[in-house]
C-alpha positions in Angstrom: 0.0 0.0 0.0 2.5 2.3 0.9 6.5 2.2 -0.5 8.7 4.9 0.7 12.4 4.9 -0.8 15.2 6.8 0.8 13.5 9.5 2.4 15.7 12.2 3.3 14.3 15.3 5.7 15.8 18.6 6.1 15.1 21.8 8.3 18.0 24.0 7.9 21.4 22.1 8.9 19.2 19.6 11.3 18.7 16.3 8.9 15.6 14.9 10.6 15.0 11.5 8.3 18.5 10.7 7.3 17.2 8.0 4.4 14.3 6.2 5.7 13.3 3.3 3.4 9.5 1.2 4.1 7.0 -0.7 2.4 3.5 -0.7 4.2 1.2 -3.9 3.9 -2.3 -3.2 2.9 -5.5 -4.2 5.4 -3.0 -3.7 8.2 -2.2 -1.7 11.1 1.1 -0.9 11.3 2.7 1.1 14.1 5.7 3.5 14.0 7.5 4.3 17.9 10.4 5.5 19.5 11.7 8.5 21.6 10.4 11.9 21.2 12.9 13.6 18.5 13.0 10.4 16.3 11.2 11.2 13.2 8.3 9.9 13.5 5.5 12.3 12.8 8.1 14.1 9.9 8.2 10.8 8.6 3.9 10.4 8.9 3.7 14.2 7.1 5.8 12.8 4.2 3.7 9.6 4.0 0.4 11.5 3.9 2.1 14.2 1.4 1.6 17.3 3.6 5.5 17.4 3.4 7.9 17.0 0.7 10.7 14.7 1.1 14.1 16.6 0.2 15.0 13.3 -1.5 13.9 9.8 -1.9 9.8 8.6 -3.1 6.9 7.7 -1.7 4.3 5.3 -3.9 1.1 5.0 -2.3 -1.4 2.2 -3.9 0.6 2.7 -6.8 0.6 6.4 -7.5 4.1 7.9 -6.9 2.9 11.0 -4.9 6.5 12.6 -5.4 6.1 13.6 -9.1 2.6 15.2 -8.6 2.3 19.0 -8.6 0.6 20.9 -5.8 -3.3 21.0 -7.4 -3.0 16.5 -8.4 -1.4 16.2 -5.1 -4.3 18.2 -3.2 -6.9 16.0 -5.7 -5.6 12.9 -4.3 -4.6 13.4 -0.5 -8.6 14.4 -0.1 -9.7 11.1 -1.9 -6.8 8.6 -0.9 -5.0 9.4 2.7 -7.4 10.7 5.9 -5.6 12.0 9.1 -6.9 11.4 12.8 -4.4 13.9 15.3 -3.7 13.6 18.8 -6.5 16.8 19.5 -9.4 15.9 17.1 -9.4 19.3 15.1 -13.3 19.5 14.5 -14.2 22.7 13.5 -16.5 23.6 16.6 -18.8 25.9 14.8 -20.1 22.9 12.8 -22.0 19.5 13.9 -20.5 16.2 14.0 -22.0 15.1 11.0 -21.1 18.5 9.0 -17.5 18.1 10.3 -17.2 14.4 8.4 -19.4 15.6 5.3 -16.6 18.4 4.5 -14.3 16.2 3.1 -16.2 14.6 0.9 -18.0 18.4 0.1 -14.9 19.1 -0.9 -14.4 16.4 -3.1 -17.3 17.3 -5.1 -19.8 15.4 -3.4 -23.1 17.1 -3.3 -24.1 18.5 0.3 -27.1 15.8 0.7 -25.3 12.8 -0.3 -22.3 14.1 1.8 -24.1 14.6 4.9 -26.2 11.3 3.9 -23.1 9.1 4.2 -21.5 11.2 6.9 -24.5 10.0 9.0 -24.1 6.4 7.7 -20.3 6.7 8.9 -21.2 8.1 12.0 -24.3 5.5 12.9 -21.8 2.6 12.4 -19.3 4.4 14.7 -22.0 4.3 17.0 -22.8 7.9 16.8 -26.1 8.2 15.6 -27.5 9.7 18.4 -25.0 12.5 18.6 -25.0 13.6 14.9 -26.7 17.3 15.6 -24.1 17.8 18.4 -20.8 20.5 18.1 -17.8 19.3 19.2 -18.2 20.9 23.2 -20.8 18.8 23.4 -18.9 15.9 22.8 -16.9 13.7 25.1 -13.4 13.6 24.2 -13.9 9.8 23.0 -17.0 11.0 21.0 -15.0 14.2 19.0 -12.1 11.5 18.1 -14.4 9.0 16.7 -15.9 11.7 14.5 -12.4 12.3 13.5 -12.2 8.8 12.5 -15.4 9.1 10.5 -13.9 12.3 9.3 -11.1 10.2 8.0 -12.9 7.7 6.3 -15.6 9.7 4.7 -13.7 9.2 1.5 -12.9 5.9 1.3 -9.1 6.5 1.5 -6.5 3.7 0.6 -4.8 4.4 3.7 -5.3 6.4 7.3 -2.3 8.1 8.9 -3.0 9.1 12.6 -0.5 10.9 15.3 -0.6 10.0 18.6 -4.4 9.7 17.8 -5.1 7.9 21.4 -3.2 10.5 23.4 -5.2 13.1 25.2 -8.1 10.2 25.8 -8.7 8.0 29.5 -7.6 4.2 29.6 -11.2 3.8 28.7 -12.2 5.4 25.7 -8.0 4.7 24.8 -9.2 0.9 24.4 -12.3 1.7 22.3 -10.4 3.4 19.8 -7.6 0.9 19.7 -10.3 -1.3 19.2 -11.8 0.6 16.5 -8.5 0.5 14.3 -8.6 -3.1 14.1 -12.2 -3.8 13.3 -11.9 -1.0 10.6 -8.7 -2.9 10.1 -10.1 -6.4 9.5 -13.8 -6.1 8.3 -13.5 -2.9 6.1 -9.6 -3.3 4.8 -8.4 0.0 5.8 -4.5 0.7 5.5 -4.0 2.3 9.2 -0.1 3.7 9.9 0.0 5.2 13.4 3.0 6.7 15.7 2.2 5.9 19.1 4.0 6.0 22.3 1.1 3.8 23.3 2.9 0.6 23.9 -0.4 -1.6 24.2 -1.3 -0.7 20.9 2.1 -1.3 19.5 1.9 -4.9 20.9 -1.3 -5.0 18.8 -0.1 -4.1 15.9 0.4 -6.3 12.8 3.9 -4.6 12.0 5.9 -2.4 13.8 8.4 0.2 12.7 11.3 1.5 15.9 12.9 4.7 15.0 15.6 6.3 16.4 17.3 9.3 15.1 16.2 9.9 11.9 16.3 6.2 10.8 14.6 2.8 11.3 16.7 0.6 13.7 13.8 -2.2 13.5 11.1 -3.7 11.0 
């Protein structure tokens, strides 16, 4: 699903990825880790094309991201890659459902069949009765799980997420965990994450250690 090659990472004299090379099974969840400093979330920006790599490629499900211009490489982050954060970045002035119809809005989806299958997403998330609510209104559980719809409104070949499970209790920590895995293995979502959570590294189908700039363990 995913293929990166060589990745090298600049900011000024500091070489953050230092020629990072990884191939991503699809249907998977695969888990990145390691100290704070390591790479890891540079890496996940390159991955999801929100960075460019100084050198090296990335080919996700066969598209080689690298040679697209800014406009194709817009096109196909919307419809391809979706992004769960650590904070859940739901715009508060909107409803649940609104904030996982905007993707596929701006996708060219028509506002009734976007909020149509927003509500879809959201009812098999278990969300159904909180579709009118704004984010405040929301548990912190809840507003993550409408990330996660968020992310998937567009059927995307794969889902990056950051430290996704970060700011939530031991509780609602398990139920999105959980939630990876059944997306994961009954809807064949690609799922790359960077977690300090060591749990959910153990759970993962593939794990990738980084330390200083590099991968030290596949």
């Amino acid at each position: 699903m995913i293929t990166a090659t060589r990745i090298v990472k600049r900011y000024g004299t500091l070489e953050v990825l230092r020629g990072v090379s990884l191939s991503i099974a699809p249907h998977e969840v695969t888990a990145i880790v390691g100290a704070s400093g390591a790479g890891k979330t540079t890496l996940l920006q390159i991955l999801g094309t929100l960075e460019r790599a100084d050198a090296g490629s990335v080919t996700i499900d066969g598209t080689d991201v690298t040679a697209l211009g800014e406009t194709e490489l817009s096109t196909f982050r919307n419809r391809r890659i979706g992004f769960v954060f650590q904070q859940h970045r739901l715009l508060p002035e909107f409803t649940a459902v609104e904030n996982v119809a905007l993707p596929a809005m701006i996708g060219g989806a028509s506002r009734r069949e976007a909020l149509d299958n927003a509500a879809a997403l959201l009812d098999r998330l278990g969300l159904a009765e909180r579709l009118r609510h704004k984010p405040t209104e929301l548990s912190g559980g809840e507003c993550q799980r409408v990330a996660v719809a968020r992310a998937l409104i567009n059927h995307p070949a794969v889902v990056l997420a950051d430290e996704p499970s970060g700011s939530l209790d031991s509780h609602n920590k398990q139920e999105l965990h959980q939630l990876f895995f059944d997306l994961a293995s009954q809807s064949g979502h690609t799922f790359v994450i960077v977690t300090h959570d060591e749990t959910l590294a153990a759970r993962a189908h593939h794990v990738l250690h980084m330390s200083d700039g590099q991968i030290i363990d596949n």
